[in-house]
N, C-alpha and C positions, 0 to 999 in steps of 0.2 A: 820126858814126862816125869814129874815127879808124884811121888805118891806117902799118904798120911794114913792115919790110922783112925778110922772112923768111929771118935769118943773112945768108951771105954769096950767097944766090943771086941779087941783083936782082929778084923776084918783092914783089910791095908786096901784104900782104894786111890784111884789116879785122881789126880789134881781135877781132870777136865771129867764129867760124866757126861754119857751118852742119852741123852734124851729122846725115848722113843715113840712120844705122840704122833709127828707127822710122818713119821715111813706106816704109822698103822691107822690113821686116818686123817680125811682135807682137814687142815689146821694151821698151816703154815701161813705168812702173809703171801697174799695172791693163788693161793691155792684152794679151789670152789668145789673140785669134786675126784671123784676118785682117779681120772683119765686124767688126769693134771701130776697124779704121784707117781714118785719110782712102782714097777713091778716088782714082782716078791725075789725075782732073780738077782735084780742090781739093790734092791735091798739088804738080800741077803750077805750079796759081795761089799757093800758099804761096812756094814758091821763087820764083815770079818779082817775090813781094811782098819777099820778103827782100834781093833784087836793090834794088829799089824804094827801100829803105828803109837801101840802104848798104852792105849785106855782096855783098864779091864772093868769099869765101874759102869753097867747098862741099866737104867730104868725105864719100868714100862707100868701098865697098869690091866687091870683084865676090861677095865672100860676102853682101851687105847686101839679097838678096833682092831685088826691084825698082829699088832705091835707082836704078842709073845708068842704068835704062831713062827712069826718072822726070825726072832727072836731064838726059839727053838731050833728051828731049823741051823740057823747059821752057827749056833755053837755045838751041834750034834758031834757027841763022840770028844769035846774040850772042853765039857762041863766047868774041870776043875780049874782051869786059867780065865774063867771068869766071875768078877761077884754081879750076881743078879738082883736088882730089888726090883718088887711087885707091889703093888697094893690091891687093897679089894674090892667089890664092888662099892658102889654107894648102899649106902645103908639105908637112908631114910628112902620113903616113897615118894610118888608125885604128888603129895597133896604135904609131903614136909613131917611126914611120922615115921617116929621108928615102929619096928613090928613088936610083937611080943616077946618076952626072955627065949622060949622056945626056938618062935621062929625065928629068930637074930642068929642065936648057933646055927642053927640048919642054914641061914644064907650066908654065915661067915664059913663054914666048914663046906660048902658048896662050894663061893668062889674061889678058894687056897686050891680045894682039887679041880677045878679047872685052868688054874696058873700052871699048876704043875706040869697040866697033864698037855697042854700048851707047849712051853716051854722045854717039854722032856727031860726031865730032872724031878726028882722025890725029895726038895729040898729048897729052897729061896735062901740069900744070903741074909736080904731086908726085905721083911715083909711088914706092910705101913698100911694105917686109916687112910682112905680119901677123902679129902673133906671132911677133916676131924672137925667139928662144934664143939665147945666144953661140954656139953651135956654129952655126948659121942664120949670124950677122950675119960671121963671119969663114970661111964655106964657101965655096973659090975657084972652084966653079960660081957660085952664086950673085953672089957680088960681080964676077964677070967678067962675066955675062951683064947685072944691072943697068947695069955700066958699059958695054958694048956698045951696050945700049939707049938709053943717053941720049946719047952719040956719034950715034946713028943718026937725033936727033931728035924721038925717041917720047914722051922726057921731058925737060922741061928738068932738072927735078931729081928726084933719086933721095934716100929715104930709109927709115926704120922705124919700128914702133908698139912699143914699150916696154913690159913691166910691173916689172923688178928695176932697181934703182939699177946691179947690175953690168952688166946687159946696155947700158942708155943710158950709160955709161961704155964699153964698148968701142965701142959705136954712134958715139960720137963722137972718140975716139982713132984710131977707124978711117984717117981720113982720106979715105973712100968715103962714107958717109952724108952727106948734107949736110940732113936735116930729122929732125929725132926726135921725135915723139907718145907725150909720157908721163903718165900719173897723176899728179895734184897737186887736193890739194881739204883742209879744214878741219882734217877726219880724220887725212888721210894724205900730210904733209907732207917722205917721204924724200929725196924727186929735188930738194930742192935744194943737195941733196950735188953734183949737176953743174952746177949754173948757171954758175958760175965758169968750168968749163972751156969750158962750151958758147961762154959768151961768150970766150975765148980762142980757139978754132977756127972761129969763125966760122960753127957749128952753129944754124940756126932749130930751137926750141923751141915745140912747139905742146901746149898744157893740155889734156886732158880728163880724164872723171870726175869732173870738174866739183862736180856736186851728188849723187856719187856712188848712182849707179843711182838714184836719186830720195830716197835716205837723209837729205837734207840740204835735204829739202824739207817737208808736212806727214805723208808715210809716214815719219817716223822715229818714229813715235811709238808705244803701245800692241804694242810689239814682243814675241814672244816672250824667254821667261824667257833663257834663252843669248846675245840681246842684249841683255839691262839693264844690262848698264854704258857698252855701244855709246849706246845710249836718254839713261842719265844721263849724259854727253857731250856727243850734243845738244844737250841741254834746256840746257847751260851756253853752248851758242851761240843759241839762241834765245834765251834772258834778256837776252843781251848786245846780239843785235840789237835786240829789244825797247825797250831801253832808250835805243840811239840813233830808235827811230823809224822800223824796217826790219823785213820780215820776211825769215825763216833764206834761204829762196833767193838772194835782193839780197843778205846779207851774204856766201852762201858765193862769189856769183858774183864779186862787186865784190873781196873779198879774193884771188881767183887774178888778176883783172884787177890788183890792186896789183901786183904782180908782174916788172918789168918786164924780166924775160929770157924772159916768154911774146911771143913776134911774134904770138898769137892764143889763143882761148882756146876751146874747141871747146864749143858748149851743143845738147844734143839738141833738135831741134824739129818736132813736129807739129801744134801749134795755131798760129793766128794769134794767143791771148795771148801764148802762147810768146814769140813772133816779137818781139810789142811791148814784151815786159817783159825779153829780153835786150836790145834795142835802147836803149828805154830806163835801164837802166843802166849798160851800156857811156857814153853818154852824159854820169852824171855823175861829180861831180869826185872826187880819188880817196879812199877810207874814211877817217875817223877815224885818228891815230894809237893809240889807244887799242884801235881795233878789232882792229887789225895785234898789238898786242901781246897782246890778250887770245885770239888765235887758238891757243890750244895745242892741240898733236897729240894723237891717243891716245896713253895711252902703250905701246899693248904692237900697233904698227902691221900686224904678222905674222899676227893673228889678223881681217883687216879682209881678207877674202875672199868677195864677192859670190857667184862662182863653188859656191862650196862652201858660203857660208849656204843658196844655191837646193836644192841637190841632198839639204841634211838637212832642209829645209822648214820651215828658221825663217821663210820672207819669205810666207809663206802668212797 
């Protein structure tokens, strides 16, 4: 496992980061309800196998359902042999408002002390927005209070989770974020519109969507009618791995690992294959140039909405 130093914070995290959505709630592809997840037991012994096996870098969220009870539990007492990042809750309501300056502190200084208190630690390595919006990443409650927060030692480093090219672009002009988690995978190749600066401001860069929602794995395929061009895409990255001697997961994973403005690269894990098969390819040497070039994006990357494939029932 090789490990980087995340931007300018001095935080040294592993290549491969542990993604803790689905050990804390159904998320996974084919995964509908709780009776379908690991229990908190083999949870528990995942994480501390992925310890094990080299990764100290775990993200989770207080939205991620069990994730940091889990979380807690399994580094109790080895605090210090792991970086933890958290983020907090959602911020806006169900009708799409922030609260007032008041209440924003009181729900930002709410959620941080149930991460903690979660997790069993009086401290977060990376503590991040979820679902930052520009209006979120440049709101003087919010950015006062994060910066508060980490004066106060709660976080070493404060940062954001990303989905537009504009928003990780203000997120790191900021001169306040110092970690941004953004989209980047085969697909949907836009955010390396910031790499450049990232690297200029000394902003850590952490990958997910990885193998997007499982797209870029053996579910891309047989998809309905509204994703066949999505489908015939794939299949031009399957061919290509194919043909080096890899299947589409190893090429999609290893080609964001090519990458090197990702200080890590985030891959969701609930199996012990999981475990072993981002390990080992983290592992090997870096892809093909040919692979690197043959990685073309979609082209029309705007209509690559997870969110919204769910909700009209094409992923059914």
């Amino acid at each position: 496992m090789r490990y980087n130093l995340l931007g300018n914070t001095g935080i040294s995290v592993s290549e491969i980061a542990f993604g803790g959505v689905e050990i804390g709630l159904p998320y996974g592809p084919g995964i509908r309800n709780e009776q379908e997840m690991l229990n908190e037991n083999e949870a528990v012994h995942l994480l501390r196998n992925a310890l094990d096996q080299g990764i100290n870098f775990f993200d989770t969220a207080r939205m991620y359902g069990k994730s940091e009870e889990l979380m807690g539990e399994a580094f109790r007492g080895i605090r210090g042999e792991v970086v933890l990042c958290s983020k907090c809750r959602h911020l806006r309501d169900a009708s799409g408002r922030l609260p007032d300056p008041e209440q924003l502190a009181v729900l930002i200084y709410q959620s941080l002390e149930e991460s903690l208190k979660a997790l069993r630690t009086d401290y977060l390595d990376v503590w991040m927005l979820h679902q930052a919006d520009l209006e979120i990443l440049q709101h003087e409650t919010v950015c006062r209070v994060f910066q508060d927060i980490q004066k106060k030692g709660w976080a070493r480093s404060i940062g954001a989770s990303t989905y537009s090219v504009s928003e990780s672009e203000r997120a790191i002009r900021s001169g306040i974020w110092q970690v941004v988690q953004l989209p980047f995978n085969l697909l949907d190749q836009r955010q390396s519109a910031v790499f450049g600066l990232a690297g200029d401001q000394g902003v850590g860069l952490v990958a997910r969507s990885v193998l997007l929602r499982g797209m870029l794995t053996r579910r891309g395929v047989h998809m309905q009618a509204p994703l066949a061009e999505i489908e015939r895409h794939i299949s031009k990255y399957r061919n290509l791995a194919a043909s080096h001697h890899m299947e589409l997961p190893e090429y999609a994973t290893r080609f964001v690992l090519a990458q090197p403005q990702f200080a890590a690269v985030l891959v969701g894990i609930d199996k012990q294959e999981y475990l072993d098969r981002a390990v080992e390819t983290a592992d090997m040497e870096l892809i093909a140039a040919s692979l690197l070039e043959g990685a073309i994006p979609f082209p029309d990357p705007e209509f690559i909405d997870i969110p919204y494939w769910d909700r009209m029932g094409w992923l059914e």
